[in-house]
C-alpha positions in Angstrom: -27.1 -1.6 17.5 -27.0 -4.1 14.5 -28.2 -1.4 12.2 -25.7 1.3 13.2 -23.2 -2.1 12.4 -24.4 -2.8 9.3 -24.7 0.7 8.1 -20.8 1.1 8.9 -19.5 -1.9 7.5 -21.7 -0.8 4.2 -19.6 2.6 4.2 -16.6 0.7 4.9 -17.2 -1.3 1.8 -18.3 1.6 -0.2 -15.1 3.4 0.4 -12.9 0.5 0.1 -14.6 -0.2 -3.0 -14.2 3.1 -4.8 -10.5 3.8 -4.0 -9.9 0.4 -5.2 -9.5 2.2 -8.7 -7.3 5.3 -7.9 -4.6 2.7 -6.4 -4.5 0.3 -9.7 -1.8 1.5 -12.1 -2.5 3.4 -15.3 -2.4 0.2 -17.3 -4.1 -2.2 -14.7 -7.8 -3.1 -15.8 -10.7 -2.7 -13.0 -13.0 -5.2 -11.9 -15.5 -3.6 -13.8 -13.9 -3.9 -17.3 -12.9 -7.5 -16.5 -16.3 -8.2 -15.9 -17.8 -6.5 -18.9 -14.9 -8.5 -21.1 -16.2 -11.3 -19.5 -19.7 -10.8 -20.8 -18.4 -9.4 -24.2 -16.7 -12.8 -24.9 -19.0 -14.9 -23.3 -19.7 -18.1 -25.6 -17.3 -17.3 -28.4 -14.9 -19.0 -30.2 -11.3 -18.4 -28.5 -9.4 -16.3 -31.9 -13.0 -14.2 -31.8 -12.1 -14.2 -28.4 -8.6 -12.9 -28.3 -9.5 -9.9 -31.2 -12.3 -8.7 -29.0 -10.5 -8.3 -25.7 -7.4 -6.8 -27.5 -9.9 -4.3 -29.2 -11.1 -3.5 -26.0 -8.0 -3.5 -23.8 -6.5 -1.0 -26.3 -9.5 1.3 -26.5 -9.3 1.9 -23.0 -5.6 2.3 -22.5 -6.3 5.0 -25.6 -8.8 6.8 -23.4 -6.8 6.5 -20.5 -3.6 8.1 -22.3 -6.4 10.9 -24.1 -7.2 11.6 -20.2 -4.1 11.9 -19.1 -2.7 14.1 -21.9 -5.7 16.6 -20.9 -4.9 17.0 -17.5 -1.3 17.3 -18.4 -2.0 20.4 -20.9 -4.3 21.5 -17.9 -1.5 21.5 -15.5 0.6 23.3 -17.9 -1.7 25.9 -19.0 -2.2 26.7 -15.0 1.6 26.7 -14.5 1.8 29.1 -17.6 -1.0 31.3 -16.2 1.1 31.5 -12.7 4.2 31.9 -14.4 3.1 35.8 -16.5 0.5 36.6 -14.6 -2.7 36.4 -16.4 
């Protein structure tokens, strides 16, 4: 009985844990990239500090507009595909 417990509060967590992303907001950070800033700034001086999170904070809202620039034009290629007929 503890095992069938344990194994469903792990799948519990598992699930929580990976639609924790899809409900953040476009621009929100995950835990993930807070943690990795976290050991990218570890032990350095607070300007250094500062220039590497802002590096990194704007890569990934880059990628994250990239992505969603891709799905748009695949959402409008599919549209246009509908729309004539091929």
């Amino acid at each position: 009985m503890t095992k069938m417990l344990t194994l469903i509060l792990i799948a519990v967590l598992f699930t929580a844990s990976a639609a924790v992303p899809y409900a953040m907001a476009a621009n929100d950070d995950t835990v993930i990239d807070k943690v990795g800033d976290w050991f990218a700034v570890l032990g350095k001086p607070e300007d250094e500090k500062d220039m590497i999170l802002a590096k990194r904070r704007s890569k990934r809202v880059v990628e994250r507009m990239q992505k969603a620039a891709e799905e748009g034009m695949k959402e409008f290629n599919n549209n246009m595909k509908k729309a004539f007929g091929k």
